[in-house]
BAVO-666598 format. One record per residue (C-alpha): residue number from 1; residue in one letter; z, x, y. Coordinates in nm, 3 decimals, decimal comma. Layout:
NUM a Z X Y
...
***
This chain:
1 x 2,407 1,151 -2,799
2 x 2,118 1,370 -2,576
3 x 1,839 1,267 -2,745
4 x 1,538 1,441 -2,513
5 x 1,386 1,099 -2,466
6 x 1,635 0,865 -2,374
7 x 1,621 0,523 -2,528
8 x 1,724 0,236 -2,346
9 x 1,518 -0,068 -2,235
10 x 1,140 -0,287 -2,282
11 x 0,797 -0,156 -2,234
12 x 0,471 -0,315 -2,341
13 x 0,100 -0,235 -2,234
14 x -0,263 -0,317 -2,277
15 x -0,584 -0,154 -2,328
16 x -0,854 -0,023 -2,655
17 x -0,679 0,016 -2,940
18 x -0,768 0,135 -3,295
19 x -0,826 -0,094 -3,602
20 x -0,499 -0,070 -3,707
21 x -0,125 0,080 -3,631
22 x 0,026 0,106 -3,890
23 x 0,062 0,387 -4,134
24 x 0,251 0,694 -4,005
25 x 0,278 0,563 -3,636
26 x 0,466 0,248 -3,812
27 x 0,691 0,472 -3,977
28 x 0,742 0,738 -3,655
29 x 0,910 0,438 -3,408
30 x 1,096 0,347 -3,744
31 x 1,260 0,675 -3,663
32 x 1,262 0,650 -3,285
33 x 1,423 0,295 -3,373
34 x 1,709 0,501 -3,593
35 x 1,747 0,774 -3,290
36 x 1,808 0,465 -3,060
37 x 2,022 0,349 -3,278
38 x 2,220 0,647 -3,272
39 x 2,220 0,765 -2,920
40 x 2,570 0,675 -2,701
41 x 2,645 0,852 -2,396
42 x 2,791 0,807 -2,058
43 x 2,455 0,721 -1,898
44 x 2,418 0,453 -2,088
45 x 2,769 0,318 -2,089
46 x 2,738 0,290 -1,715
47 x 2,419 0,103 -1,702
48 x 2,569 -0,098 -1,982
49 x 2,849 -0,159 -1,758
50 x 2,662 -0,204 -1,444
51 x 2,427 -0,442 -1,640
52 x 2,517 -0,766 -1,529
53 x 2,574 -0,682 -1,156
54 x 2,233 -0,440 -1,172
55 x 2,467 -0,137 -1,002
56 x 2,530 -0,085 -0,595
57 x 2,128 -0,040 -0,560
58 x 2,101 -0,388 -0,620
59 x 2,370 -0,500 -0,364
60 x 2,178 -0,722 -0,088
61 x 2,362 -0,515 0,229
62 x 2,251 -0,193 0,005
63 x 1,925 -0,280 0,010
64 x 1,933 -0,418 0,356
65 x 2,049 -0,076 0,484
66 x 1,796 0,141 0,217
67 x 1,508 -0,054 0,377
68 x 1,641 -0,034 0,772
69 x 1,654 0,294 0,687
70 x 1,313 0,400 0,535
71 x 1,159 0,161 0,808
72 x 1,338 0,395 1,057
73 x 1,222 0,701 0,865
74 x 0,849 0,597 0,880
75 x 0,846 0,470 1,245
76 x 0,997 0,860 1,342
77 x 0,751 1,030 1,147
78 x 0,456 0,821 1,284
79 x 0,563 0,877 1,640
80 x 0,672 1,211 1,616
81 x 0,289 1,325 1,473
82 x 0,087 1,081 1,655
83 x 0,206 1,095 1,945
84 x 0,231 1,507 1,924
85 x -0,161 1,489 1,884
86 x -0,256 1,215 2,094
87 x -0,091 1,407 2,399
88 x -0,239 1,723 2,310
89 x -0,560 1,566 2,287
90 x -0,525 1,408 2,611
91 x -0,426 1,676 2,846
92 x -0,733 1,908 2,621
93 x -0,985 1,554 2,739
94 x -0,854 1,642 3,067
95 x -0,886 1,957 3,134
96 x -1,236 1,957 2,975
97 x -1,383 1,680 3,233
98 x -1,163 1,730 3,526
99 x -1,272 2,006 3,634
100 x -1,657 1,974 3,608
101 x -1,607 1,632 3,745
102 x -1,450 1,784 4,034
103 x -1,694 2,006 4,109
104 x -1,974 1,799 4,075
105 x -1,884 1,508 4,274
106 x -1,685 1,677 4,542
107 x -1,732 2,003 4,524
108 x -1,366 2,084 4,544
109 x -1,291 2,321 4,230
110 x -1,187 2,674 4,321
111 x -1,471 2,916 4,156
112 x -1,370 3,215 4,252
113 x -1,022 3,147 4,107
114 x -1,057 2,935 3,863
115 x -1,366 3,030 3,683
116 x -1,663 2,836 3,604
117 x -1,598 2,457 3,598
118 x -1,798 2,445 3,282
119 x -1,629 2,668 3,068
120 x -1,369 2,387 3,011
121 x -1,616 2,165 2,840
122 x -1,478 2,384 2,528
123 x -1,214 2,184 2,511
124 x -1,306 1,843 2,441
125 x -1,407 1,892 2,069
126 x -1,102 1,988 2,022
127 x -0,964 1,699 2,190
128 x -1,185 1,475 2,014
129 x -1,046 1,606 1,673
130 x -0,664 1,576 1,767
131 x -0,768 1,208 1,854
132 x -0,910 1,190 1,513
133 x -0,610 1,336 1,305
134 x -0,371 1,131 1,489
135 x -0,515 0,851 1,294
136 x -0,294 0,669 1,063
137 x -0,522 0,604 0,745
138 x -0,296 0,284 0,740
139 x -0,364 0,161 1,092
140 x -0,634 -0,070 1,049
141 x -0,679 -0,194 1,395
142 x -0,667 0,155 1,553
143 x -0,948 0,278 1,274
144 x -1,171 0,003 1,349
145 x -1,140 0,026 1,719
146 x -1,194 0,403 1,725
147 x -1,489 0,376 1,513
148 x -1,597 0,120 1,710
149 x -1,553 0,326 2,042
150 x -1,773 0,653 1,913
151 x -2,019 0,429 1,795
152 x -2,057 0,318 2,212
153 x -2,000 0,661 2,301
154 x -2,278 0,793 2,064
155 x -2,546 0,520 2,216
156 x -2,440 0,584 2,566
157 x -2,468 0,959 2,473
158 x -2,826 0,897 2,320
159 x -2,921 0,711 2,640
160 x -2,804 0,962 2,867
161 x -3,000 1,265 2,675
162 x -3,335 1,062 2,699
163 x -3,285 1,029 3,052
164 x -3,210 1,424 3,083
165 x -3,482 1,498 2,893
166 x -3,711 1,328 3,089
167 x -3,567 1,470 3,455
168 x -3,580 1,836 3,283
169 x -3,933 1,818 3,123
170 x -4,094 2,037 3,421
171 x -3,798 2,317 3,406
172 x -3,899 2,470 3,129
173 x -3,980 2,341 2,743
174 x -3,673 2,472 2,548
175 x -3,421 2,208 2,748
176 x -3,624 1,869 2,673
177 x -3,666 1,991 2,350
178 x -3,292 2,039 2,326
179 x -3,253 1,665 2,481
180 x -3,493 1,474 2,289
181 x -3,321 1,633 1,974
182 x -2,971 1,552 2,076
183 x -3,070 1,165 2,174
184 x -3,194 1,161 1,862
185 x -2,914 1,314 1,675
186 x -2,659 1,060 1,870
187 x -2,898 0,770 1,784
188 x -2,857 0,832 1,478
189 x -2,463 0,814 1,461
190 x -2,493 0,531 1,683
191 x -2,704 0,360 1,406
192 x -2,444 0,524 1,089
193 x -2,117 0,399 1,251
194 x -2,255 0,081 1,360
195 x -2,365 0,059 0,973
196 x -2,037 0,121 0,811
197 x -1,858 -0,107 1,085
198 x -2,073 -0,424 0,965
199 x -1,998 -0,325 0,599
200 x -1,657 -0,284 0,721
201 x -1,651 -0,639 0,877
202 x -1,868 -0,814 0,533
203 x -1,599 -0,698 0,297
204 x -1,327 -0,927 0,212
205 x -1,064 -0,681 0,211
206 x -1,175 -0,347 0,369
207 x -1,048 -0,045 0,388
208 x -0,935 0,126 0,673
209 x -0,890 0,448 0,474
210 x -1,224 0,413 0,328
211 x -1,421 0,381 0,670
212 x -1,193 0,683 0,818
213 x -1,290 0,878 0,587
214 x -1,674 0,796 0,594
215 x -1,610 0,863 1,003
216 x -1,500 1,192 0,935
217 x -1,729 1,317 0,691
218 x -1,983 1,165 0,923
219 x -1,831 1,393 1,198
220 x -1,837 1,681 1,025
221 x -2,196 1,644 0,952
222 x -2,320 1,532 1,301
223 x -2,091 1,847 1,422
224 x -2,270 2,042 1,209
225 x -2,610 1,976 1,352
226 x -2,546 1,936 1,697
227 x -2,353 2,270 1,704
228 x -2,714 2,457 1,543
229 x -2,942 2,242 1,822
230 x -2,711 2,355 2,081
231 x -2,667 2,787 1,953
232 x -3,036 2,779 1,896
233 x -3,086 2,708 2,256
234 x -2,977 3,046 2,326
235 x -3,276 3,230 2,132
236 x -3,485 2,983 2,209
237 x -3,454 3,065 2,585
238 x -3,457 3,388 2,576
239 x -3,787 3,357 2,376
240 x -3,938 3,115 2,558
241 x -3,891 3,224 2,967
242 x -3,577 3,398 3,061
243 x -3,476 3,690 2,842
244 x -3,185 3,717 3,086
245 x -3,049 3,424 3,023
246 x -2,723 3,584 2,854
247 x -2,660 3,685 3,257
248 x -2,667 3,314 3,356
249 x -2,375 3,129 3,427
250 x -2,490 2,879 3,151
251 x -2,471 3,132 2,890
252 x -2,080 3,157 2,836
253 x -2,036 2,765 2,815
254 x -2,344 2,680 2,598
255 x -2,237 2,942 2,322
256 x -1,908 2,836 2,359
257 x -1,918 2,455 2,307
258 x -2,132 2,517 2,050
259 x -1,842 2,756 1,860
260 x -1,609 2,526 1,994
261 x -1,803 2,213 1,821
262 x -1,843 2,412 1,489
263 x -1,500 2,493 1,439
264 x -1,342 2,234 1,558
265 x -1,599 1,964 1,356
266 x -1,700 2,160 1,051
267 x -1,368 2,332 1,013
268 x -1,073 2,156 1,084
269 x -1,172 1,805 1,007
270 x -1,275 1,967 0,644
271 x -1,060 1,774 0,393
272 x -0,845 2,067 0,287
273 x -0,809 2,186 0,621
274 x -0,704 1,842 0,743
275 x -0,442 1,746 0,452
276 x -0,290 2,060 0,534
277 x -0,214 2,008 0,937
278 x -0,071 1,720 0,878
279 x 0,169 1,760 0,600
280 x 0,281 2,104 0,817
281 x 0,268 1,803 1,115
282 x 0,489 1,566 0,881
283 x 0,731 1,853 0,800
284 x 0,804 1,945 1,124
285 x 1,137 1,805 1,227
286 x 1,206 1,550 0,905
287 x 1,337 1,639 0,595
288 x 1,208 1,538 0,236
289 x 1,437 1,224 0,243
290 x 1,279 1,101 0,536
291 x 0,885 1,153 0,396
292 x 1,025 0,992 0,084
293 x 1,160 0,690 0,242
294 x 0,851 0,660 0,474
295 x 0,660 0,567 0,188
296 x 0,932 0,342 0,025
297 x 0,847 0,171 0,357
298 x 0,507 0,173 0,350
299 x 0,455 -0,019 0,068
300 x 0,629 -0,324 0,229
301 x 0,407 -0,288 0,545
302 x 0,173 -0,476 0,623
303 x 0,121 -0,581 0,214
304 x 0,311 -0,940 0,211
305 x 0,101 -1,159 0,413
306 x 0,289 -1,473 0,456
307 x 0,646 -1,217 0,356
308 x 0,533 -0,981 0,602
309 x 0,821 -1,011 0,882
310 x 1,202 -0,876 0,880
311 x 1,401 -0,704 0,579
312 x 1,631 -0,998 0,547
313 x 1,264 -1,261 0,519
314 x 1,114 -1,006 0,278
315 x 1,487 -1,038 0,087
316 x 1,459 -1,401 0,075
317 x 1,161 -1,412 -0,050
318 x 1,231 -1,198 -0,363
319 x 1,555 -1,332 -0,451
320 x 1,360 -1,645 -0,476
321 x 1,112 -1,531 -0,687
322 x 1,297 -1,255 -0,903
323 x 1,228 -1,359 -1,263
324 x 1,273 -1,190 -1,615
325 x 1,195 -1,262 -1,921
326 x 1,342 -1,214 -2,308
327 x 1,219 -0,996 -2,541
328 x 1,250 -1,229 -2,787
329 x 0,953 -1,488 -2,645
330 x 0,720 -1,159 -2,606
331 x 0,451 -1,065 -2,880
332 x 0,176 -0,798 -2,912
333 x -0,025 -1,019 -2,776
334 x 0,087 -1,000 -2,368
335 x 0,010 -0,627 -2,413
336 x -0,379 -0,687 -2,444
337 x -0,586 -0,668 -2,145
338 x -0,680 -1,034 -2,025
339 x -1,074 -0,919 -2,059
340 x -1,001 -0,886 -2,435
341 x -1,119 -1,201 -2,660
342 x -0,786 -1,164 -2,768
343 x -0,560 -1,223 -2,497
344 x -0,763 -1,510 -2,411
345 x -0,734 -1,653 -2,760
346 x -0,330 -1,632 -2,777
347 x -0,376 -1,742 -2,412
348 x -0,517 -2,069 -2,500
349 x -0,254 -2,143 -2,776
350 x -0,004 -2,064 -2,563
351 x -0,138 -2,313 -2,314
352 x -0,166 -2,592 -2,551
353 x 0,166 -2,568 -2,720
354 x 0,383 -2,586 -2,373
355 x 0,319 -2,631 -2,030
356 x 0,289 -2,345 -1,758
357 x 0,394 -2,331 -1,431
358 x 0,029 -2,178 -1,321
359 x -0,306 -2,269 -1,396
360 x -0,494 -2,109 -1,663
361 x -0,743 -1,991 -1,397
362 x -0,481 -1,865 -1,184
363 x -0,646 -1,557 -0,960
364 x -0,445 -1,256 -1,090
365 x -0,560 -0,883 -1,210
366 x -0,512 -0,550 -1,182
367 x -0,204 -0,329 -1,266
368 x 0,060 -0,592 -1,170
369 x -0,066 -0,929 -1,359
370 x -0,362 -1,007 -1,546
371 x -0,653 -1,241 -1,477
372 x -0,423 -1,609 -1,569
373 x -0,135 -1,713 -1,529
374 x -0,096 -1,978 -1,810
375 x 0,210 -1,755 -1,979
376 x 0,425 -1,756 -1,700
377 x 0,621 -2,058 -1,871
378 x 0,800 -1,780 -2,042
379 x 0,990 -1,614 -1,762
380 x 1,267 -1,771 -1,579
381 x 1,426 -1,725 -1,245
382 x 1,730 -1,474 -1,274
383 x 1,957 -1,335 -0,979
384 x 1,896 -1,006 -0,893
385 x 2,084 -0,761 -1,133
386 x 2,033 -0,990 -1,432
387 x 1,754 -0,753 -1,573
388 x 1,791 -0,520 -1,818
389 x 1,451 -0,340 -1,768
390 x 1,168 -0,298 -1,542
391 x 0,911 -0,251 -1,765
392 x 0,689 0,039 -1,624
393 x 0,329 0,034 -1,789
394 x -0,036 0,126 -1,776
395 x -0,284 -0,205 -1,917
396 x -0,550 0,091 -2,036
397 x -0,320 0,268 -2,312
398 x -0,342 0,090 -2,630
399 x -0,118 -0,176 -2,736
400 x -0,048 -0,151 -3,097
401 x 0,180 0,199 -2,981
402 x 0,293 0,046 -2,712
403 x 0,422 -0,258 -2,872
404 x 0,530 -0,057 -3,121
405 x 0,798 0,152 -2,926
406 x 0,861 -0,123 -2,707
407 x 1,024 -0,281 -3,045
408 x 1,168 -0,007 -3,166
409 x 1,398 -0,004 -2,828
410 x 1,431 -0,355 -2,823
411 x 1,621 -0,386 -3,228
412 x 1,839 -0,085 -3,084
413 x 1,895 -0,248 -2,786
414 x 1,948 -0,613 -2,974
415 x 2,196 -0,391 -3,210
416 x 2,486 -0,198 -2,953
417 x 2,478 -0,558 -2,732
418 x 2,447 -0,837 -2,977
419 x 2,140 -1,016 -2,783
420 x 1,770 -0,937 -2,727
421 x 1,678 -0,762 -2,389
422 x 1,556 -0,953 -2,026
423 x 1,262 -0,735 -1,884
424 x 1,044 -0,755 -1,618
425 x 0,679 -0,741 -1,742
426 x 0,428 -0,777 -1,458
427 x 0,159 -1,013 -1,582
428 x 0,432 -1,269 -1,666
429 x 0,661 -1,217 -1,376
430 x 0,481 -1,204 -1,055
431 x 0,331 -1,567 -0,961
432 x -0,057 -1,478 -0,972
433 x -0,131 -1,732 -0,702
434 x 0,064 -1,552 -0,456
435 x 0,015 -1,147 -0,574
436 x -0,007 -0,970 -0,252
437 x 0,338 -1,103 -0,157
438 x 0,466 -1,024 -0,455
439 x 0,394 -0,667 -0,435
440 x 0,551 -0,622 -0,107
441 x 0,864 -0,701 -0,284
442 x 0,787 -0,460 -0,610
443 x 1,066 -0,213 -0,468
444 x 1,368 -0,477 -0,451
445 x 1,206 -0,643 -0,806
446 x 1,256 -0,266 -0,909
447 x 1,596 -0,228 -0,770
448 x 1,715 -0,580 -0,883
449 x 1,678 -0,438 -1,292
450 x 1,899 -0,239 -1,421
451 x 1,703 0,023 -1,577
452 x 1,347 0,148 -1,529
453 x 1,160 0,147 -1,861
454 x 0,827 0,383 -1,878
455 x 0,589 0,377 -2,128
456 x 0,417 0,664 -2,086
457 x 0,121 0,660 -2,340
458 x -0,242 0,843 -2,271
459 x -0,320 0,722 -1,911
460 x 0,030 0,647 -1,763
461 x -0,034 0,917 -1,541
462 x -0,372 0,837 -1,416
463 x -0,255 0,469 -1,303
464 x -0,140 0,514 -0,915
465 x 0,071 0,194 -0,967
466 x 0,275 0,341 -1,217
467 x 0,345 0,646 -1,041
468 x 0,487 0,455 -0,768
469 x 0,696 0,229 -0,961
470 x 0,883 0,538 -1,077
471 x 0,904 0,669 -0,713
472 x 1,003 0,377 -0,564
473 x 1,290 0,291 -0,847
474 x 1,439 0,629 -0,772
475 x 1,390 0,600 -0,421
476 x 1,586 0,277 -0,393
477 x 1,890 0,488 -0,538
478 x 1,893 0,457 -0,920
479 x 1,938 0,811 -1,068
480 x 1,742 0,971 -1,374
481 x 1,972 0,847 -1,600
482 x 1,882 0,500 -1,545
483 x 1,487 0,616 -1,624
484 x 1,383 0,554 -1,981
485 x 1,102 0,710 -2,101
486 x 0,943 0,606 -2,432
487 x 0,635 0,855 -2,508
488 x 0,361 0,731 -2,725
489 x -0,013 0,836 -2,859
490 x -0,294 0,662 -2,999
491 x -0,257 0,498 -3,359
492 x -0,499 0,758 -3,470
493 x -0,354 1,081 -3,387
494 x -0,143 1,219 -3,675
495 x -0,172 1,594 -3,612
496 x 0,011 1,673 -3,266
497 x -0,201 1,989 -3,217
498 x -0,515 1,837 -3,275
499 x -0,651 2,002 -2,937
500 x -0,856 1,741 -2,717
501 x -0,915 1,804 -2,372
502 x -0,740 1,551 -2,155
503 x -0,685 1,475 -1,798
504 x -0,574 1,241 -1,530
505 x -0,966 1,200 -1,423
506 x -1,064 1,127 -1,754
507 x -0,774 0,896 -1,815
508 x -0,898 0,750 -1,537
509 x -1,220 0,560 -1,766
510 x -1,162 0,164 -1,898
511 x -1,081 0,319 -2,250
512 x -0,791 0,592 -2,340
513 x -0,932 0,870 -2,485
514 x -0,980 0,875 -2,832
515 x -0,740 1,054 -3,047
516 x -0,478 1,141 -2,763
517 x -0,149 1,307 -2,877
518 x 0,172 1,325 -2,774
519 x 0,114 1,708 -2,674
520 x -0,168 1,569 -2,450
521 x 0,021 1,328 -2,269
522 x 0,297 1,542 -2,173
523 x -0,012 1,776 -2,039
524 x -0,140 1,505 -1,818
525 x 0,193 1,473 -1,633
526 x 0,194 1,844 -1,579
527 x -0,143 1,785 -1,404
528 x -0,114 1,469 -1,261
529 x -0,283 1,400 -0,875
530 x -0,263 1,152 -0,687
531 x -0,594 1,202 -0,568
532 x -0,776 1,158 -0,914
533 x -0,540 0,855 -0,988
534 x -0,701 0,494 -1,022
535 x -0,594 0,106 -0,942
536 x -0,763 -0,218 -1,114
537 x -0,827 -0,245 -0,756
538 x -0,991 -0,027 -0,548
539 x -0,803 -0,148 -0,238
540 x -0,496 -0,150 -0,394
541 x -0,578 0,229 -0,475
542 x -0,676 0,279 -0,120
543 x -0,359 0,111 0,012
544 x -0,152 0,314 -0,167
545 x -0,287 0,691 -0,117
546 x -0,285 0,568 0,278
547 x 0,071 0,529 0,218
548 x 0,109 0,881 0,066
549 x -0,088 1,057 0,344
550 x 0,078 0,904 0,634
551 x 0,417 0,974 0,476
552 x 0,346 1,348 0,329
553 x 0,014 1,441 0,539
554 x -0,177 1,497 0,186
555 x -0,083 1,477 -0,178
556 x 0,061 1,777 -0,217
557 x 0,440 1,752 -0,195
558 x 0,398 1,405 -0,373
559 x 0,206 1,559 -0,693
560 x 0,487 1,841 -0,674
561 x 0,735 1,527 -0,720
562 x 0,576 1,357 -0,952
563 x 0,538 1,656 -1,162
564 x 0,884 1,763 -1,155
565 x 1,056 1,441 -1,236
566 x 0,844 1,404 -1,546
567 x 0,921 1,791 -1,695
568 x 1,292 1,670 -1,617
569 x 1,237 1,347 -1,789
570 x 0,996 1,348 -2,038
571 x 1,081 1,664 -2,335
572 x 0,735 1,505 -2,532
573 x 0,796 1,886 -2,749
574 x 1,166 1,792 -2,814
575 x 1,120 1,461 -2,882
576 x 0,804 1,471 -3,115
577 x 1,009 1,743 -3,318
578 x 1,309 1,498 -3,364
579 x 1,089 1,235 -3,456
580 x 0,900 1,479 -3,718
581 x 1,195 1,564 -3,915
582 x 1,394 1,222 -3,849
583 x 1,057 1,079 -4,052
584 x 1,057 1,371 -4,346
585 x 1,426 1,232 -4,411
586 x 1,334 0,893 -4,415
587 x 1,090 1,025 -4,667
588 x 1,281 1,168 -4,861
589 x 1,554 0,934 -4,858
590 x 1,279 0,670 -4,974
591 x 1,145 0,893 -5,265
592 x 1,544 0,942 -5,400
***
């Protein structure tokens, strides 16, 4: 046994394809067909042996306790970093207004001890930022109600300027000027938030991470400017009437609310900058178990509609609609994007030779089910555990590979247990009429099969969905040795060092690149990001990096995960090699 890529259960994919597959790549998962027929080890025995009962992970108290328990995780880590910031930007709101207020209105605040009551104003950019990163990407009412609130701030801030500007216009000319500009500065934001808020509201299904991230880039920017306006009132004055206006008591707090409102606005809302306070936020008093499990969590939140409610509804609800399907009643065919002539063709003679339990117009799409759900006659409610794979898949790798090594697996499988493999393929599994709710169940579908199969052709990594199928199977408590991993190429490419540069951005086009090799798919899983990685749906892509950022703070220790279990997993180099010489026997075993 220890054959670098283990062989062990379904795959299948969609996607552009070359004319034809057969030739060489025929003949090299002919040989990865004879290594699966020859590998036996103790990893495989136990899933073998744990086959028919899916192992403890699939165990309904198990997974009642691994959910309680990520829930629990995620709940600590929001509280513990939100409400860290949002007190720290409270008592900084206070002490910026307080004491101005104070002195204004009653005259009361202590000069000669305390200072100047407007030297605090400093603080409340930085207030207004900690308000800002205690956002939850995820928290869709909070995002649209703080947007919502800065967009009233910014007109009553516009207002109030005007008005200044007018009571100041016989003091001197620099401080209207300064007025009118800032008016019409916060105007504009008024006009920019309210703008993204109506988009916001138009959209069927928007994005909370989407609009925070417009707010804060739109931050940044009005920070930008209204930190110049207010520095250049320094020269300005100076120029204009009162050279010693450095001596004034103004001087200190208009140069420093206008550093204050650079750094805090330009500089620590800057993307980078951000991503990295939080995850140092996230990592303060949890452990990597915990930031895992938060996101295990988080992609049961909020995603089930109708499911959305207690572990032991969102249990019910899968067990009910767990299916699988046999190898056996599978064909090329289901791994060929539904936009493809194609699909729809073998759709339509699938349709008219039995019923389906959808319509043909069923609403599906994107990585987890395709446009119809006229094939879903095929699959067949199962008890949890009664799956032999989860098959693990990106729809824009080509199929005739795919469906190639997915075969290969199947006739070793077929051979060491005397009957053809159940799998869970997505497009035939999930009921397309009801999508969303089956996706907030993906992590007990994943932990109700018995293996996790991954066909990890061109784009695999650039697919977010895929990425998180692997996480989330080995989050719910399957080891490594239950991962499969069946590397593939494009029909076309023969020569493993043909050199091609390729990349998870790249990947992340409708069509795999041309001419991919093995070598180049094991280099996109060295350099895979979360950040470059793409969804058939954009909000689907959206939801999930939310996920990631409120669990981790930013990408980082995720991409350092995902990178590591596929160098432990995936030996492309040891693998192609085996294949290589496996095929020259076969060769010259044929010529003898």
């Amino acid at each position: 046994g220890g054959a670098a890529v283990r062989i062990g259960g379904g795959g299948g994919g969609g996607g552009s394809s070359g004319s034809s597959g057969g030739g060489a790549g025929a003949g090299a998962f002919s040989a990865a067909s004879l290594l699966a027929k020859t590998w036996r080890g103790r990893a495989g025995a136990a899933a073998v042996q744990n086959g028919a009962r899916g192992g403890g992970a699939t165990n309904r108290q198990a997974l009642v306790r691994q959910l309680s328990r990520a829930g629990a995780a995620r709940r600590r880590i929001r509280v513990r970093v939100q409400m860290l910031l949002q007190v720290l930007g409270l008592a900084s709101c206070w002490w910026a207004f307080t004491p101005l207020y104070l002195s204004l209105a009653y005259r009361i605040w202590p000069v000669e001890l305390a200072g100047n009551p407007l030297l605090t104003i400093v603080l409340w950019p930085p207030a207004t930022c900690l308000a800002i990163l205690s956002i939850r990407p995820s928290d869709g009412g909070m995002v649209f109600g703080f947007v919502l609130a800065d967009a009233v701030i910014f007109g009553a801030v516009s207002v109030a300027m005007g008005l200044l500007a007018y009571k100041v216009r016989h003091i001197d000319r620099v401080s209207p000027w300064l007025c009118v500009c800032l008016s019409a500065l916060t105007l504009g934001g008024f006009v920019f938030l309210g703008g993204i808020l109506v988009d916001a509201a138009r959209r069927r299904q928007p994005s909370p991470r989407r609009l925070l991230l417009l707010h804060n880039e739109f931050c940044r920017a009005i920070g930008a400017s209204g930190a110049t306006l207010i520095l250049a009132y320094i020269p300005l004055k100076m120029w204009d009437d009162d050279p010693l206006f450095p001596q004034s008591d103004l001087f200190a707090p208009v140069l420093l609310c206008g550093l204050s409102i650079l750094f805090n606005f330009v500089f620590i809302l800057a993307p980078r900058v951000r991503a990295a306070a939080l995850a140092a936020l996230c990592k303060t008093g949890s452990t990597a178990e915990e930031r895992e499990a938060a996101v295990l969590a988080g992609l049961v939140a909020g995603r089930g509609g109708s499911v959305a409610g207690s572990v032991d509804t969102l249990l019910q609800w899968a067990e009910s609609h767990f299916r699988t399907i046999s190898f056996d009643l599978l064909s090329r065919a289901d791994f060929v994007p539904d936009g493809d002539a194609r699909a729809s063709e073998h759709s339509t003679r699938a349709s008219s030779r039995r019923g389906s339990l959808l319509s043909s117009d069923g609403d599906g799409g994107g990585e987890h089910g395709g446009e119809r759900g006229a094939d879903n006659w095929r699959s067949e409610p199962r008890a949890m555990g009664q799956c032999d794979a989860f098959i693990s898949h990106s729809w824009q790798d080509p199929p005739e590979p795919k469906w190639a090594a997915l075969s290969a697996w199947a006739e070793a499988f077929e051979a060491e247990h005397g009957r053809p493999p159940s799998v869970w393929l997505d497009k035939l599994c999930i009921d397309q009429r009801n999508v969303q709710e089956a996706l907030a169940c993906l992590p007990i579908f994943l932990a109700g099969c018995d293996r996790l199969l991954v066909l990890a052709g061109p784009t695999y990594s650039s697919r977010l969905w895929c990425v998180m199928e692997l996480f989330t199977f080995l989050k719910m408590g399957a080891p490594l040795e239950r991962i499969t991993v069946l590397p593939f190429a494009e029909p076309s490419a023969r020569q493993p060092s043909r050199a091609i540069s390729f990349n998870a951005s790249r990947a992340a086009s409708t069509d795999a690149p041309a001419g991919a090799t093995l070598s180049d798919v094991a280099a996109s899983f060295a350099s895979f990001d979360a950040a470059q990685a793409r969804c058939a749906k954009p909000e689907d892509r959206q939801a999930l990096l939310s996920v990631i950022e409120e669990s981790f703070g930013s990408f980082g220790e995720f991409n350092l995960w995902a990178r590591r279990v596929f160098a432990e997993q995936v030996h492309i180099d040891r693998a192609q090699h085996r294949v290589r010489s496996t095929m020259h026997t076969l060769e010259l075993v044929s010529s003898v």
